[in-house]
C-alpha positions as CSV (number, residue, x, y, z in Angstrom):
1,X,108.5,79.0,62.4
2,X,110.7,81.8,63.8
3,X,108.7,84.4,61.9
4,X,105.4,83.4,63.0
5,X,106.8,83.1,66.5
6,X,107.8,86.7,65.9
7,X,104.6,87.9,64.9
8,X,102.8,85.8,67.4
9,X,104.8,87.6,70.5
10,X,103.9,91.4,68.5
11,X,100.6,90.6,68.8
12,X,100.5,91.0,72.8
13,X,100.2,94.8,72.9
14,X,102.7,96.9,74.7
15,X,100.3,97.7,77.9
16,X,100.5,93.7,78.9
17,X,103.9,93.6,79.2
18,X,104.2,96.6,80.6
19,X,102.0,95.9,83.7
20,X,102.9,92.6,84.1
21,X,107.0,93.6,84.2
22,X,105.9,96.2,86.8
23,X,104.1,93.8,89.1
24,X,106.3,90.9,88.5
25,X,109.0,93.6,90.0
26,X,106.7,94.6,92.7
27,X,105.9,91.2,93.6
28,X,109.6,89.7,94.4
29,X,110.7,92.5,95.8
30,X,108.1,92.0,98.0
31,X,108.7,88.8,98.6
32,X,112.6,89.8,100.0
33,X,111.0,92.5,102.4
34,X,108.6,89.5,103.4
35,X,111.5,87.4,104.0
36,X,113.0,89.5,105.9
37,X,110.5,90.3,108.3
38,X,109.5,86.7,108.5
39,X,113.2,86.0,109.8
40,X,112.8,88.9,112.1
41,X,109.4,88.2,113.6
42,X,110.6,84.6,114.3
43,X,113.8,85.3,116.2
44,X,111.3,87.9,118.2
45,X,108.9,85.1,118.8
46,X,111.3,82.7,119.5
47,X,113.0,85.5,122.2
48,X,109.3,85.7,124.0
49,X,108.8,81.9,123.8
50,X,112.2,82.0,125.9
51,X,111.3,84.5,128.2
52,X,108.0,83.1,128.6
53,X,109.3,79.9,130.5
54,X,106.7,76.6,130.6
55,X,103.4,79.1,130.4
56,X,102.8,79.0,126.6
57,X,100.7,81.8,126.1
58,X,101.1,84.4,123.6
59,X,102.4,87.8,124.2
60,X,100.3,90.7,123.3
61,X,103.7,91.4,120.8
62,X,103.5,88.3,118.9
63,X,100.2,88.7,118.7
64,X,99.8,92.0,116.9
65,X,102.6,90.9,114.7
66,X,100.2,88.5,112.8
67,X,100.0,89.7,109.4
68,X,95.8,89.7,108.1
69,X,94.5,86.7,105.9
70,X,93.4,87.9,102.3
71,X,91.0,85.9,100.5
72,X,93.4,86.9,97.3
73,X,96.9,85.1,99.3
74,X,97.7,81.7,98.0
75,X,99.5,78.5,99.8
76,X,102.2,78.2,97.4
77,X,103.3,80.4,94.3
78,X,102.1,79.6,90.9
79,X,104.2,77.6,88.6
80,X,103.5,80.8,85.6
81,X,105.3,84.0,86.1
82,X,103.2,86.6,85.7
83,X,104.0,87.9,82.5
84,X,103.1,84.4,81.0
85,X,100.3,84.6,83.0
86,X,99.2,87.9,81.8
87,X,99.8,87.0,78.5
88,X,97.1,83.6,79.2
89,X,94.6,86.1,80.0
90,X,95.4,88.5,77.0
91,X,95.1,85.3,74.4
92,X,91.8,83.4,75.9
93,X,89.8,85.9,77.6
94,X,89.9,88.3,74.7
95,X,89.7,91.7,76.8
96,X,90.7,95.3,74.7
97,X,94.0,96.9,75.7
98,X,92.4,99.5,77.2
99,X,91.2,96.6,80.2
100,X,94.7,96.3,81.4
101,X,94.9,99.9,82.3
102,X,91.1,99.8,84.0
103,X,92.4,96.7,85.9
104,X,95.6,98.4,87.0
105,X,93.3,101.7,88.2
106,X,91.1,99.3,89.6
107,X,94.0,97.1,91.9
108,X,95.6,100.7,92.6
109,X,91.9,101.6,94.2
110,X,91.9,98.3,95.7
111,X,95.1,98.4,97.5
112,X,94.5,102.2,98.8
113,X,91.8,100.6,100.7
114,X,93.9,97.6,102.0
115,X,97.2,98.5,103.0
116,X,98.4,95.6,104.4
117,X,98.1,93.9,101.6
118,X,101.2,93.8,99.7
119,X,101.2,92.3,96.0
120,X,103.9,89.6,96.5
121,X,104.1,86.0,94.6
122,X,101.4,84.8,96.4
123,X,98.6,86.8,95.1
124,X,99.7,88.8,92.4
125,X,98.2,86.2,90.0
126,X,94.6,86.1,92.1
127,X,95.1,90.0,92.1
128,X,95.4,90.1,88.1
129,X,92.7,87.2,87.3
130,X,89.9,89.8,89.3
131,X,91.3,93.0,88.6
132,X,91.0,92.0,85.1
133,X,87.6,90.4,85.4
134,X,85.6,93.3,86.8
135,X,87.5,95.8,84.2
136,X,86.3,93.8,80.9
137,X,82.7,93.7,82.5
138,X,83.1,97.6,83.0
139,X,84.8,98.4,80.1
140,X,84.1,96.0,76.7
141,X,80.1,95.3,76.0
142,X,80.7,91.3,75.2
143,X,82.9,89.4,77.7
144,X,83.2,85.8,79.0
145,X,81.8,84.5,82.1
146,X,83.0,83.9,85.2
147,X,83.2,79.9,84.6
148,X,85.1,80.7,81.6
149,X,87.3,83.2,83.2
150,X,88.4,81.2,86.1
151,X,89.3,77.9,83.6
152,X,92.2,80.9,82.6
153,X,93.0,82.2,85.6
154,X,93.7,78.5,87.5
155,X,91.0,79.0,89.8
156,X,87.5,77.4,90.6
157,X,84.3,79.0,89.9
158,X,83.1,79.8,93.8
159,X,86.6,81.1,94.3
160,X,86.1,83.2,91.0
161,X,83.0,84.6,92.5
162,X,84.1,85.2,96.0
163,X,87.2,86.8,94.5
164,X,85.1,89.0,92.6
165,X,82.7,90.0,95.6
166,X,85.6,90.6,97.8
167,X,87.2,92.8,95.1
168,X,84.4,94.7,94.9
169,X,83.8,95.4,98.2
170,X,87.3,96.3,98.6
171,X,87.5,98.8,95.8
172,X,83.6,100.0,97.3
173,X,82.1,100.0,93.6
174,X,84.2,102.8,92.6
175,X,83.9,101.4,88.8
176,X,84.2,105.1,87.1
177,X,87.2,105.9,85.3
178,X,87.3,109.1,84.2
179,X,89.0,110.2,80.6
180,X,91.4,112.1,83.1
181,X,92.2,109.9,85.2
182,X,92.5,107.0,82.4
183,X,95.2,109.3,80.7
184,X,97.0,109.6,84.1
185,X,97.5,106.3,84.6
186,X,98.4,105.6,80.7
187,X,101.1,108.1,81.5
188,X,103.0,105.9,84.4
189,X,102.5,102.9,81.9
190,X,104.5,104.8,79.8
191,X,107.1,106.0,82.4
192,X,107.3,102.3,83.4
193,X,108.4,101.8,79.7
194,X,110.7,103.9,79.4
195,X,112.2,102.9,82.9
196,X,112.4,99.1,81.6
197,X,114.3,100.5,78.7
198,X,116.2,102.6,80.1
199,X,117.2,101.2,84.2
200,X,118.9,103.4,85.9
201,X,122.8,102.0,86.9
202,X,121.8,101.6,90.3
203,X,119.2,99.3,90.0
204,X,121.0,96.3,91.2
205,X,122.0,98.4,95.0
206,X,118.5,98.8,95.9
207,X,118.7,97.8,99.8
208,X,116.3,94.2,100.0
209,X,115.2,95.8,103.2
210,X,113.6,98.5,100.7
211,X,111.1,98.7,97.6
212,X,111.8,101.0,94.1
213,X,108.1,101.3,93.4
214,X,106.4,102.8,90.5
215,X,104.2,105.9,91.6
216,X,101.5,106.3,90.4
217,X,98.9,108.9,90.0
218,X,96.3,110.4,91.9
219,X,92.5,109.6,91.3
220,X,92.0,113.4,90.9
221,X,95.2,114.8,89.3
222,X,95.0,115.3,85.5
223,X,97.0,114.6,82.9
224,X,99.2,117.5,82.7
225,X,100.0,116.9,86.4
226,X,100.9,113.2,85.6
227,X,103.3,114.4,83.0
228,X,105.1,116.5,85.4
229,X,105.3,113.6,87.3
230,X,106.7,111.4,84.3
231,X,109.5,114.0,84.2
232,X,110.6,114.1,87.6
233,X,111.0,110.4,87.7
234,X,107.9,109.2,89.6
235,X,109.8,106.5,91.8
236,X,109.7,105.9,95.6
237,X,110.5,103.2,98.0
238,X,107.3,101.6,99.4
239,X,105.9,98.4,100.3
240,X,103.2,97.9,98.1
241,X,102.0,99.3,95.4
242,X,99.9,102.0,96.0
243,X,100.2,105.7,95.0
């Protein structure tokens, strides 16, 4: 039992649990610099309510301080983590190895375009079910169907599809991935790897009011210049996960 266990977990290739250990780090740090805020914004709000006296109306502040509804944020946070929710896709949906690294181009494009989104535990999972979707269709000639695809991700199928649209949109049908720009991104996958190996000591004093993020590469660099950036330790602190 333990050996085909063993075999069972070597038969995820390397790429899913590399992307879905960066995200799932992405995600709850997230989710502290979201707590944070949220605990800032409502002493602020609760200052103006004060201020405000019997009037009730909102400030112009508290106003702008409203964070944008995304199709892709959920109510509550999935039950699965997202490495076992990775690993769901990877087993029933059947995608090459070489999706995973289309999808992650493809949420990098699609996060350039929406910077106030920030992957966090709410729709990390949503992120990953499309992402993932519209790279098999791109990349691997026989593929499932939406129906099917959204009986793995959790989802229904009109949410599926309006996911999918909305995606899309968001990424404006820049479905192209260049051989150079494929290898670029296959490089911080494997920077990523050897940074999960290989954490550096300081790890654990990362301020919660700040994010170590992954950087990753340019649409237009090549692969030469993501090396150089695999060498100097492609890290910053940022929000969300864009490059």
């Amino acid at each position: 039992m333990m050996t085909m266990a063993a075999e069972d977990q070597a038969a995820v290739p390397r790429v899913v649990s590399i992307l879905s250990a960066l995200l799932e780090r992405v995600a709850e740090r997230n989710d502290v610099v979201a707590a944070v805020e949220r605990r800032i914004r409502d002493v602020e709000e609760q200052q103006e309510e004060d201020d405000q006296g019997e009037d009730g109306k909102e400030t112009t502040t508290t106003a702008k301080k409203k964070k944008a509804v995304s199709a892709f944020q959920g109510l509550t946070k999935p039950a699965i983590s997202v490495g076992g929710y990775l690993e769901r896709i990877f087993r029933f949906a059947g995608c090459s190895p070489s999706c995973y690294v289309v999808a992650y181009i493809y949420l990098d494009r699609f996060l350039r375009r929406r910077p106030a989104l920030a992957v966090d535990s709410f729709n990390v999972h949503r992120l990953l079910i499309t992402s993932v979707l519209t790279a098999v269709k791109f990349v691997d000639d026989i593929c499932y169907n939406n129906a099917y695809f959204a009986r793995v991700g959790g989802v229904s199928l009109m949410e599926m599809n309006y996911l999918e649209v909305d995606f899309l949109f968001g990424i404006a049908f820049d479905l192209n991935v260049t051989p150079a720009v494929f290898a670029s991104y296959c490089a911080v996958l494997q920077t990523e790897m050897a940074y999960l190996e290989h954490p550096p000591p300081s790890i654990d004093a990362v301020s919660p009011t700040s994010l170590l993020q992954h950087c990753l590469p340019d649409q237009e660099v090549d692969t030469a210049a993501a090396a150089a950036a695999t060498k100097s330790g492609c890290h910053r602190h940022q929000q969300q996960l864009t490059v």
